[in-house]
N, C-alpha and C positions, 0 to 999 in steps of 0.2 A: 504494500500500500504506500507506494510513495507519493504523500499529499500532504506530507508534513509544511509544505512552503504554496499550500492551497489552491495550486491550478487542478482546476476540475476535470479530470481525464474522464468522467463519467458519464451516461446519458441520463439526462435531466426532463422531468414532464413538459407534454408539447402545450403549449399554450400559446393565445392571439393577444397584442396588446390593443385592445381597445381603444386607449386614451393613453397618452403619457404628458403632464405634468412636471414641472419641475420640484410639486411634492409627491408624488407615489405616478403608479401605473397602474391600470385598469386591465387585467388579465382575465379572458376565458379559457380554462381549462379542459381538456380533454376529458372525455370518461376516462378511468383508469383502473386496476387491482391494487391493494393496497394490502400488508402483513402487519399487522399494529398487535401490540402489547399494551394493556390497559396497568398499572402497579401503583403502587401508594411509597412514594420515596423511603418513608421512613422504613418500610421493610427493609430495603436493601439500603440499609443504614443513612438513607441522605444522597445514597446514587443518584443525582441526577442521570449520570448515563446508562444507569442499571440494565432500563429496556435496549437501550444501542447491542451491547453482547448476544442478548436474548434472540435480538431478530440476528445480529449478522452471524451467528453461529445456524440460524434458522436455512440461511441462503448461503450458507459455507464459506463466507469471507474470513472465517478465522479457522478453518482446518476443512471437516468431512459437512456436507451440509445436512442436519437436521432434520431432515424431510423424507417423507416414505420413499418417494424415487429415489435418493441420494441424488437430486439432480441441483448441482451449482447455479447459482441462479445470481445473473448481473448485480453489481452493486449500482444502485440507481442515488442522485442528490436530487432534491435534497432529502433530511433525514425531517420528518415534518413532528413535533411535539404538541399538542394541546393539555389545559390543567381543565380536568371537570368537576366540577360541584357536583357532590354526589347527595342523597338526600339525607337523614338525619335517620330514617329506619333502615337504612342501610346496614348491613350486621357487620360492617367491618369495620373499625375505629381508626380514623385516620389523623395523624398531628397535623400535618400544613392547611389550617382551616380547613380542613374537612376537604381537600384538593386529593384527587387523584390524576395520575398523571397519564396519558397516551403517548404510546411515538409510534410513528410510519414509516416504512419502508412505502417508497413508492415502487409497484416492480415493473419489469421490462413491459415495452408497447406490446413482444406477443402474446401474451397472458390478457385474453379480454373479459374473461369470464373467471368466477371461482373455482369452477370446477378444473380449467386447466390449469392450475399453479399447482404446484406438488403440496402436498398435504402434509401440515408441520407435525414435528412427533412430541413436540412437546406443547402442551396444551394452553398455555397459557399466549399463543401464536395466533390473532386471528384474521383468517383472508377474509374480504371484502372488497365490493365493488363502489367506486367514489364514480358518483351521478358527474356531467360534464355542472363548470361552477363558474363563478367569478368574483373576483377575489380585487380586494384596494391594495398594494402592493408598497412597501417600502424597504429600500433596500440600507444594510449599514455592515460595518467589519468591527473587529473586537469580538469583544466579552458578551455573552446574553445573559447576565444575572440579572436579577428581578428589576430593580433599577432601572438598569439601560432600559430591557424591556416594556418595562409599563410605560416607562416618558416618551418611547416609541410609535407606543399603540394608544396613547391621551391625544397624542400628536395628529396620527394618521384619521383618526377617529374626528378629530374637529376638520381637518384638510376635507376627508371626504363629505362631511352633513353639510360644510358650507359650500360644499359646489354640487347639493343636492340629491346626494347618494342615500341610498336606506341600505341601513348596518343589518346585516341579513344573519349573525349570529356571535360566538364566539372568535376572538384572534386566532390563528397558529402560530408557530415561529416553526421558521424552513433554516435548518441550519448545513451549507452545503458541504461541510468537510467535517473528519472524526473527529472525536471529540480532543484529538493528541495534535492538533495543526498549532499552531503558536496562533495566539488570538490575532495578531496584526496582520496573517493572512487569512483570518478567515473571512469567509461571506457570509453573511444570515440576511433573511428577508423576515418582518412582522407581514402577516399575512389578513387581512379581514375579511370576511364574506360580506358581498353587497349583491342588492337585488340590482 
């Protein structure tokens, strides 16, 4: 994996820029398949990269790949994270206000369906199909702790209502290199859903 000085050798989701601003871009997204791991940090002691292993061990970026075919499967950027609010009868006790966390594997364009992706063997792997979207887009390098992040997405969030957009859900952050790049190369985008 040499991406330690963050040029993306990888294929990246095909998406249309609608609109480009000189505060964010307006993206329509392809349908795609997506491998996501849903975890509560504090299990894995505060990993924030916890689920990164989980999936890349899933698609054998770090040895035999995880899946019933044993079939290697591209490493695709970005690596997509959301925090969900989970509800309060939920049986599972979580520290980070009640946050649970997702991260994405976006996989290769020939995987259009679920059923063709190989079938992870560890369970806590789930394939899914991501509807075609669009998305308020901004892009920055560094560090994505909470900080950066939120002043990110306060930011992109006013950018977009004032020029008329409806916030159609939850942020993402797309972070396009592992978690070992040195922060000054890396890329991340805050992501929004707008109608």
């Amino acid at each position: 994996m040499g991406m330690v000085l963050g040029k993306i050798t990888v294929a990246t989701p095909k998406f249309e820029v609608l609109q480009s601003t000189s505060d964010y871009e307006i993206r329509q997204y392809s349908p795609s398949v997506a491998a996501e791991v849903t975890y509560d940090p504090a299990q894995l002691k505060g990993n924030k990269d916890g689920g990164f292993t989980i999936l890349a061990n899933y698609i054998g970026a770090l040895g035999n790949p995880c899946n019933t075919k044993t079939e290697k499967i591209a490493m695709t950027a970005p690596v997509i994270t959301k925090a969900e609010k989970i509800d309060i009868t939920a049986p599972v006790v979580t520290k980070e206000n009640g946050e649970r966390v997702t991260m994405q594997f976006i996989l290769p364009e020939k995987y259009k369906k679920v059923e063709e992706a190989p079938k992870p063997v560890d369970e806590r792997v789930v394939i899914k199909e991501e509807e075609e979207r669009m998305y308020g887009v901004v892009g920055f390098s560094g560090v994505t702790n909470e900080v950066v992040v939120k002043e990110k997405v306060e930011k992109l969030k006013k950018d977009l209502e004032r020029d008329g957009y409806k916030i159609a859900g939850d942020f993402v952050l797309a972070r396009y290199n592992p978690p070992w790049t040195l922060p000054a190369f890396r890329t991340n985008e805050v992501m929004i859903p707008v109608e």
